[in-house]
TORDRENMI-95427 format. One record per residue: chain; residue number from 1; x negated, y negated, z of N, C-alpha, C, O in turn. Coordinates in steps of 0.001 Angstrom, whole numbers, plus 500000, padded with zeros to 6 digits. Layout:
BEGIN
ATOM   chain     n      n.x      n.y      n.z     ca.x     ca.y     ca.z      c.x      c.y      c.z      o.x      o.y      o.z
ATOM       A   NUM        X        Y        Z        X        Y        Z        X        Y        Z        X        Y        Z
...
This chain:
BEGIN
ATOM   chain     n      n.x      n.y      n.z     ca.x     ca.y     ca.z      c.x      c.y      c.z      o.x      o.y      o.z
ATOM       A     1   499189   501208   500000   500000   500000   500000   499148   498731   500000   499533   497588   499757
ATOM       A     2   497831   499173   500340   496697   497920   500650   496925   497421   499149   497381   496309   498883
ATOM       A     3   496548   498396   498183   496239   498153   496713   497786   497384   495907   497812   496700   494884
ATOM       A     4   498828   497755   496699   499741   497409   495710   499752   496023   496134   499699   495186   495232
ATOM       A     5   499821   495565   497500   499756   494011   498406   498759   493407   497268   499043   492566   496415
ATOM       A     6   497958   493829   497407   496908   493055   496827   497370   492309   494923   497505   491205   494397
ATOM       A     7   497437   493472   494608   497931   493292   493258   499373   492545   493123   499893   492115   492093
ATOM       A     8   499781   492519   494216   501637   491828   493790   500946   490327   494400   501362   489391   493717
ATOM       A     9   499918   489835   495605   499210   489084   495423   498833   488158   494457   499140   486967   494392
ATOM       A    10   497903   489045   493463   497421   488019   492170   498255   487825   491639   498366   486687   491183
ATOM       A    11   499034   488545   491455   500234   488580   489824   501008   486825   490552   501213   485928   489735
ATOM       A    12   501360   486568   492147   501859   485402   492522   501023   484285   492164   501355   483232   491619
ATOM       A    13   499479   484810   492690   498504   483573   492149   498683   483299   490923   498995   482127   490716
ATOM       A    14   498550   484310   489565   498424   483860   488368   500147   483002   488261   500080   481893   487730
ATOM       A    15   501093   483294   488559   501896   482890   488274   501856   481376   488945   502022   480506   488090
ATOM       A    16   501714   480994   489969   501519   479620   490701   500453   479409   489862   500753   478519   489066
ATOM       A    17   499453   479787   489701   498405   478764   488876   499353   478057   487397   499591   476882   487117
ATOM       A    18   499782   479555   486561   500840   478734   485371   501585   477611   485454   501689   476685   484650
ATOM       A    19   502366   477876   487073   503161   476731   486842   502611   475564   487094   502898   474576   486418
ATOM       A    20   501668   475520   488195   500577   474147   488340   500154   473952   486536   500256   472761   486244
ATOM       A    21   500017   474226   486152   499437   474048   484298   500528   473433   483806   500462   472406   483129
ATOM       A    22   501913   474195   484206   503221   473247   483431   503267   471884   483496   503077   470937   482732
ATOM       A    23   503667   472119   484965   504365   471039   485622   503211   469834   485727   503505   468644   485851
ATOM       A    24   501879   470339   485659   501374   468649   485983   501821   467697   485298   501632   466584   485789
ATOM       A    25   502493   467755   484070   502444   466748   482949   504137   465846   482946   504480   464812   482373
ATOM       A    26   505004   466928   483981   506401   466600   484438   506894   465714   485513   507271   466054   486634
ATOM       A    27   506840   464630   485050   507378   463653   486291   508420   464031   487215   508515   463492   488318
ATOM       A    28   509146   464865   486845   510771   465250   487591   510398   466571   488386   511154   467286   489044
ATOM       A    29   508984   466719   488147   508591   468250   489110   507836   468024   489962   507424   468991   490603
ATOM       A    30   507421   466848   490263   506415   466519   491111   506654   466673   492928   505768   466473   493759
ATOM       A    31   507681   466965   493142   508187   467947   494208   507804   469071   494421   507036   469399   495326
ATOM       A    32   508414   469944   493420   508292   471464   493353   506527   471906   493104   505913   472890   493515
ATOM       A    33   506035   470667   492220   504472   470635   492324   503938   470624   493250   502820   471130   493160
ATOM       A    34   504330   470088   494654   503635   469810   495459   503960   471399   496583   503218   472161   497202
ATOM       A    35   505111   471323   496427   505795   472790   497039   504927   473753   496287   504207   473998   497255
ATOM       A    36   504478   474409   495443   503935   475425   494884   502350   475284   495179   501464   476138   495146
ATOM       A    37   502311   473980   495465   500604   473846   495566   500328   474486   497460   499382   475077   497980
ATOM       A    38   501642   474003   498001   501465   474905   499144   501450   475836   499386   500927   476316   500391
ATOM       A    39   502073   476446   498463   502760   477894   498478   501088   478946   497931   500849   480126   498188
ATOM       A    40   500311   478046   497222   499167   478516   496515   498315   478790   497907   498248   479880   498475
ATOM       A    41   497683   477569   498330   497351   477547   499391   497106   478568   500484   496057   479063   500898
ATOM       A    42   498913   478817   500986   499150   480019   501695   498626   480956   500655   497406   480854   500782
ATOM       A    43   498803   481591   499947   498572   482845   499698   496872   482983   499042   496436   484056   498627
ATOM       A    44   496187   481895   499051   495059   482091   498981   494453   482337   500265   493426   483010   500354
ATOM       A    45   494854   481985   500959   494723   482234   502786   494882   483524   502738   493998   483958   503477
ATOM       A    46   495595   484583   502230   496121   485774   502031   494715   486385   501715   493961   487018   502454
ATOM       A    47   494563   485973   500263   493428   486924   499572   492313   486632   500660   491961   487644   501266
ATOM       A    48   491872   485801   500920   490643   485314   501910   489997   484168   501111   488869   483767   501395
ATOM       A    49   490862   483550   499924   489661   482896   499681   490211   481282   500215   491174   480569   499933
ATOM       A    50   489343   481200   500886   489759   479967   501946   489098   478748   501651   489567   477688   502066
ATOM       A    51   487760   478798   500786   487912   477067   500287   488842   476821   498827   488958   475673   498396
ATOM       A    52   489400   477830   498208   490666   477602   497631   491553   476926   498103   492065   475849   497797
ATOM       A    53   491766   477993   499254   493222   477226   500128   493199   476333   500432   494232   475696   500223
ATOM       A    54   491829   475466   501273   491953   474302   501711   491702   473318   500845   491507   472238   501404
ATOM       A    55   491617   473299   499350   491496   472488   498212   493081   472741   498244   493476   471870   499019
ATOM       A    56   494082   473397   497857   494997   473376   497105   496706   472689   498065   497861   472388   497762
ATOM       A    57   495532   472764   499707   496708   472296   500777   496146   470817   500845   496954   470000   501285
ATOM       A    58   495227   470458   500579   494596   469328   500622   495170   468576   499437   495474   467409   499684
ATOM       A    59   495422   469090   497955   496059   468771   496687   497477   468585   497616   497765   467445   497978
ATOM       A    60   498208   469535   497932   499598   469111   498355   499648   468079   499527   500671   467394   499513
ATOM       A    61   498835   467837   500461   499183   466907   500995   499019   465553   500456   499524   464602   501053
ATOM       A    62   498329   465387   499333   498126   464254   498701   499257   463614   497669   499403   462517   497130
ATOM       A    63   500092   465065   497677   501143   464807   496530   502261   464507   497127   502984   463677   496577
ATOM       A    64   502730   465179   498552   503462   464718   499478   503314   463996   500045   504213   463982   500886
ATOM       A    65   502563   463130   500200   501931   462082   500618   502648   460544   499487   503235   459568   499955
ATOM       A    66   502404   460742   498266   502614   459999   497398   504160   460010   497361   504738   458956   497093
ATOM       A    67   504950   461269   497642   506460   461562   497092   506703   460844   498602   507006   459703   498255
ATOM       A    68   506732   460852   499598   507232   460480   500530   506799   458964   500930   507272   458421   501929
ATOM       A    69   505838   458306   500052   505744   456836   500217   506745   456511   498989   507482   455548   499196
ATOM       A    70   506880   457132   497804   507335   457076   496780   509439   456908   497229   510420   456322   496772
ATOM       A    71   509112   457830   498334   510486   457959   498369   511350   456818   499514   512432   456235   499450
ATOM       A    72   510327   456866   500465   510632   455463   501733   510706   454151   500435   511796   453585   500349
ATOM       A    73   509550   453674   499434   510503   452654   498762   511645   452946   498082   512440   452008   498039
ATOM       A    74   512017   454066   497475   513387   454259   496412   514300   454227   497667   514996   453211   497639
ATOM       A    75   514471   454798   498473   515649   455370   498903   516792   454588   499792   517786   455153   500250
ATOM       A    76   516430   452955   499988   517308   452490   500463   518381   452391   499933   518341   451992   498770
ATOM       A    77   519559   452653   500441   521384   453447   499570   521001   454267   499066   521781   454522   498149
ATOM       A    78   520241   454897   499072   520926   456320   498035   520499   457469   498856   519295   457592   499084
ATOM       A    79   521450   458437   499391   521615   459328   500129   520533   460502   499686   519783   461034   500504
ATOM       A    80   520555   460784   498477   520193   461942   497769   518450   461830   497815   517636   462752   497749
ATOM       A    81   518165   460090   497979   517047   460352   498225   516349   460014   499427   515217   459535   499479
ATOM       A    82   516797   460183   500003   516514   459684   501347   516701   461436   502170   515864   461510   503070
ATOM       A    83   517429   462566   502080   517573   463886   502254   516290   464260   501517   515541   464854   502294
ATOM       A    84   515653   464097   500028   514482   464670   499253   513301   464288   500303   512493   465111   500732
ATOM       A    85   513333   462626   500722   512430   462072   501317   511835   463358   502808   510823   463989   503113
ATOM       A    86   513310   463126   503353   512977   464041   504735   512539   465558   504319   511935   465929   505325
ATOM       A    87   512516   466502   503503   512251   467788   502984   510986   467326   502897   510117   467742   503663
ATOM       A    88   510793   466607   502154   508898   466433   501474   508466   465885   502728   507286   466174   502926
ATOM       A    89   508969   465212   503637   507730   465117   504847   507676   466492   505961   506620   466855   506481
ATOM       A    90   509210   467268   506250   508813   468237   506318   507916   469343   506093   507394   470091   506919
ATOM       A    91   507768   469309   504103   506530   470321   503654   505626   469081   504208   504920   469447   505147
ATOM       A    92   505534   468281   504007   504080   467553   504148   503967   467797   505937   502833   467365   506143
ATOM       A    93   504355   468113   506910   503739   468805   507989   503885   469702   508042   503928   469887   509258
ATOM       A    94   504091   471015   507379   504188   472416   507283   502453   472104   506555   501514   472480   507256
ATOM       A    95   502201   471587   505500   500384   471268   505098   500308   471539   505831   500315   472725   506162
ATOM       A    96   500144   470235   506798   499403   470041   507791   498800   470565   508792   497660   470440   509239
ATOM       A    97   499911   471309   509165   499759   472574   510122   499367   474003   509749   499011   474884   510531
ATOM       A    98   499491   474081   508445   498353   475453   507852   497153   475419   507835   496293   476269   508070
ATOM       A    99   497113   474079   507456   495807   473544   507099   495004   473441   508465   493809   473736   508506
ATOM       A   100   495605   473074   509419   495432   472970   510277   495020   474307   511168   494344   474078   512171
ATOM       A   101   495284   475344   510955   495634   476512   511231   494440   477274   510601   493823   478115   511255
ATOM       A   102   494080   476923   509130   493146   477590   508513   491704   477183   509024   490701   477847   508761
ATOM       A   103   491702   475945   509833   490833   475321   509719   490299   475930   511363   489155   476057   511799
ATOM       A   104   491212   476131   511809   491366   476830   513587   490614   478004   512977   489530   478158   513539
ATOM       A   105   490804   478715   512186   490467   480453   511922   488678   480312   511787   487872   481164   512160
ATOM       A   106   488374   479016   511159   487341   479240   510307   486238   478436   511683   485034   478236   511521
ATOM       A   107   486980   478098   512918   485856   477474   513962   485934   475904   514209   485734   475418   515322
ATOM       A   108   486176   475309   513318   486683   474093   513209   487287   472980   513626   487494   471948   512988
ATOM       A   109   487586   473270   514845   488662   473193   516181   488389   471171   516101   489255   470662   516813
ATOM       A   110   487636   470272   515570   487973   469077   515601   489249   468708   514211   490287   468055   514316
ATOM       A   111   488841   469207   513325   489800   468855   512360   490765   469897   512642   491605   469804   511747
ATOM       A   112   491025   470678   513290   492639   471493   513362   492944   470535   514336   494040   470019   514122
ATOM       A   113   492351   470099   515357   493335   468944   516227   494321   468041   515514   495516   467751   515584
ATOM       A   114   492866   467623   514534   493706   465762   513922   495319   466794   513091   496447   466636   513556
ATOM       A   115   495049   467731   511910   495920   468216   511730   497017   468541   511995   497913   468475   511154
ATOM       A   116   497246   469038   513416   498218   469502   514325   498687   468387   514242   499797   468181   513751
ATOM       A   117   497781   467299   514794   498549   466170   515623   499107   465292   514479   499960   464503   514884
ATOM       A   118   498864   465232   513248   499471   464552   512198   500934   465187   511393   501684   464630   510592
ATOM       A   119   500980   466872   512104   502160   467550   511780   503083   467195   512586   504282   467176   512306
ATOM       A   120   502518   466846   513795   503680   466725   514996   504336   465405   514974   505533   465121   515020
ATOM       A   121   502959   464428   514867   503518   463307   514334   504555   462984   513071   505451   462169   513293
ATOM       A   122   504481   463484   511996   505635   463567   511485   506682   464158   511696   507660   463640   511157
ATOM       A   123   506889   465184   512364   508236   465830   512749   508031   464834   514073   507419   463821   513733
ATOM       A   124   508160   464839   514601   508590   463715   516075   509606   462458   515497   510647   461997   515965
ATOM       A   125   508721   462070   514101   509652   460562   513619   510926   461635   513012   512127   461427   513183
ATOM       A   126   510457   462570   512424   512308   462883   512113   513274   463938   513328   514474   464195   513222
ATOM       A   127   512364   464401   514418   513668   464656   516149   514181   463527   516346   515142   463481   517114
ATOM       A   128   513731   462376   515760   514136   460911   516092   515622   460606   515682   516374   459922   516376
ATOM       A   129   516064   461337   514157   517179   460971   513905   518546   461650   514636   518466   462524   515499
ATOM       A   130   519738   461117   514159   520359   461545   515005   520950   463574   515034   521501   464289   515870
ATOM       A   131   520576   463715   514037   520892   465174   514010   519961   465843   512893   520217   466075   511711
ATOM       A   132   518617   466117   513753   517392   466318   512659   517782   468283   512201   518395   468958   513028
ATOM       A   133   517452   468731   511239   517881   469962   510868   516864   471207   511924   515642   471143   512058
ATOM       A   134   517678   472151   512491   516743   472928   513004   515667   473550   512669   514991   474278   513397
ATOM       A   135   515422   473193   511198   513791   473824   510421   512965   472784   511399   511938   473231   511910
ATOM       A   136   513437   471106   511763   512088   470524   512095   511812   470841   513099   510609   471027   513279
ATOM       A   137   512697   471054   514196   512681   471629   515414   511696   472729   515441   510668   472538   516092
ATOM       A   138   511873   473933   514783   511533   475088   515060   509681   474725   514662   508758   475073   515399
ATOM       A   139   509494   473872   513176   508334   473449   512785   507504   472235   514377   506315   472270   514692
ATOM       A   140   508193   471662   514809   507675   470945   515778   507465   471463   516848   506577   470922   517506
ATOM       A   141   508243   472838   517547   507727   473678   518881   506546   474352   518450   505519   474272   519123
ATOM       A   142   506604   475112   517221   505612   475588   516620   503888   475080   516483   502861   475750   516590
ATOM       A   143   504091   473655   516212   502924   472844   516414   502523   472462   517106   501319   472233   517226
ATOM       A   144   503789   472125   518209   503383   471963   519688   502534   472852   520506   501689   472582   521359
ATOM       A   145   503064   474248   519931   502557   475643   520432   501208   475781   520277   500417   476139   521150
ATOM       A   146   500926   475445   518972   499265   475941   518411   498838   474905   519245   498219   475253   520251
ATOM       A   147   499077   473384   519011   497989   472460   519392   498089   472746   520743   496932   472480   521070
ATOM       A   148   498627   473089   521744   498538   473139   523044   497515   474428   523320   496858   474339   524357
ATOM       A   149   497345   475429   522628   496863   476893   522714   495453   476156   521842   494427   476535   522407
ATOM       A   150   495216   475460   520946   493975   475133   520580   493440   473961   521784   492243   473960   522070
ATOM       A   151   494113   473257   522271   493386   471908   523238   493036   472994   524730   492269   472495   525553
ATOM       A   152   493372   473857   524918   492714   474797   525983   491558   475588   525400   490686   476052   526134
ATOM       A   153   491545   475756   523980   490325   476440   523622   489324   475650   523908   488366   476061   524562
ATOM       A   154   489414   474393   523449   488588   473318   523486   488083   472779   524819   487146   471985   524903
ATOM       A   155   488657   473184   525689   488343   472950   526993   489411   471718   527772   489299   471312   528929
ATOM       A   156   490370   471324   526821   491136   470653   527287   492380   471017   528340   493571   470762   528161
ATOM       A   157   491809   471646   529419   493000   472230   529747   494460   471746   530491   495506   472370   530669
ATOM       A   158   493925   469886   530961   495103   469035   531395   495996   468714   530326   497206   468566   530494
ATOM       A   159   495483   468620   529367   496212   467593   528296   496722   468919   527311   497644   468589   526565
ATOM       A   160   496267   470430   527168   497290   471521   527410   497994   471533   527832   499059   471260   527278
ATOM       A   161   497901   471897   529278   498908   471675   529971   500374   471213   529892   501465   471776   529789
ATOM       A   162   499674   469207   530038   500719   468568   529892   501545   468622   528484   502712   468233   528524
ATOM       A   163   501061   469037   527358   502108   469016   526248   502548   470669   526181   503492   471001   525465
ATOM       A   164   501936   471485   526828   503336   473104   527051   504318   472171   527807   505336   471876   527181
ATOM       A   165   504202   471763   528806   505331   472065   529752   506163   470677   529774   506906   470314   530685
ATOM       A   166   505797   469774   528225   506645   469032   527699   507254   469481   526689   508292   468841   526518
ATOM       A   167   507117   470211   525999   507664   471385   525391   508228   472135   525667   509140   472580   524970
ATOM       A   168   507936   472533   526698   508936   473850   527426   510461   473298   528124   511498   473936   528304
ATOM       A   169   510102   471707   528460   510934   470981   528927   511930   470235   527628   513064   469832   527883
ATOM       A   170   511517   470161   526682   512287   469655   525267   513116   470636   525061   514275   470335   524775
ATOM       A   171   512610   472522   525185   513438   473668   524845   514203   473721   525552   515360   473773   525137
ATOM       A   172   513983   473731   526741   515595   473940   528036   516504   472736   527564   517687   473012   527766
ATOM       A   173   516374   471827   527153   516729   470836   526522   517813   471482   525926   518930   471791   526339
ATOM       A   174   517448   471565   525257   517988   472064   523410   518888   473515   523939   519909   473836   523331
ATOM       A   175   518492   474148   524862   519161   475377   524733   520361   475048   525689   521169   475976   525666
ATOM       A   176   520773   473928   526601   521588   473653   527286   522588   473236   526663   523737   473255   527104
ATOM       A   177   522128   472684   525221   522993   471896   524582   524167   472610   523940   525020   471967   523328
């Protein structure tokens, strides 16, 4: 089953590489571009090849980056984009936090901080609204989780601490509700 993983593997890479070949030239895909460049990312994390991944999460955060400044100017009145806006900063801290994550695996533990903390920081501004979707939630305990479990690796173990058991205190929160 090792061999078949592997092989249903590439056949995804070659196929994400194609569509990165399409779509660069498509203004109206530059979403789904940026979504697939993550999606590359992850699964180069898969094969092992990891300065792939962190080129191709580094490409998507730059593209989500652009769609979500792109989208804070369009979207005043218009609903439809202002919902696209919040998705693309979502993926754009789902990056963040792989990246972040990949970067934890490989020893790296100053740049998985800033990472974490730039994922959390964006999901924090959208718990802000009044009824944020439970993907950000689940993406923001999640980051909370790692960065608190990486700032004790690091020797940080107050400022651990204090963001578990502000976390743990946000969940009783939420589950009372």
């Amino acid at each position: 089953t090792d061999q078949l993983q592997a092989d249903v593997l590439h056949e995804a890479e070659r196929y994400y590489l194609d569509f990165l070949r399409y779509a660069k030239q498509n203004r109206h895909m530059q979403s789904e571009l940026a979504r697939v460049r993550y999606r590359l990312g992850a699964l180069q994390t898969r094969l092992g090849k990891f300065a792939d991944a962190e080129q191709h999460y580094q490409q998507a955060i730059t593209d989500f980056t652009t769609l979500t400044n792109k989208g804070l100017a369009n979207s005043k009145g218009l609903a439809n984009k202002g919902q696209s806006n919040e998705l693309d900063q979502a993926d754009l801290a789902l990056c963040f936090h792989n990246l972040a994550a990949l970067r934890k695996d490989q020893g790296r533990y100053s740049d998985a901080l800033v990472g974490y903390q730039k994922a959390a920081k964006l999901l924090e501004t959208q718990l802000a609204d009044d009824k944020p979707p439970a993907r950000v939630f689940r993406q923001w305990a999640t980051t909370q989780t790692n960065l608190g479990a990486l700032l004790w690796i690091c020797g940080e173990a107050e400022q651990a601490d204090r963001l578990l058991i502000d976390l743990q205190q946000q969940l009783e929160n939420v589950s009372l509700r």
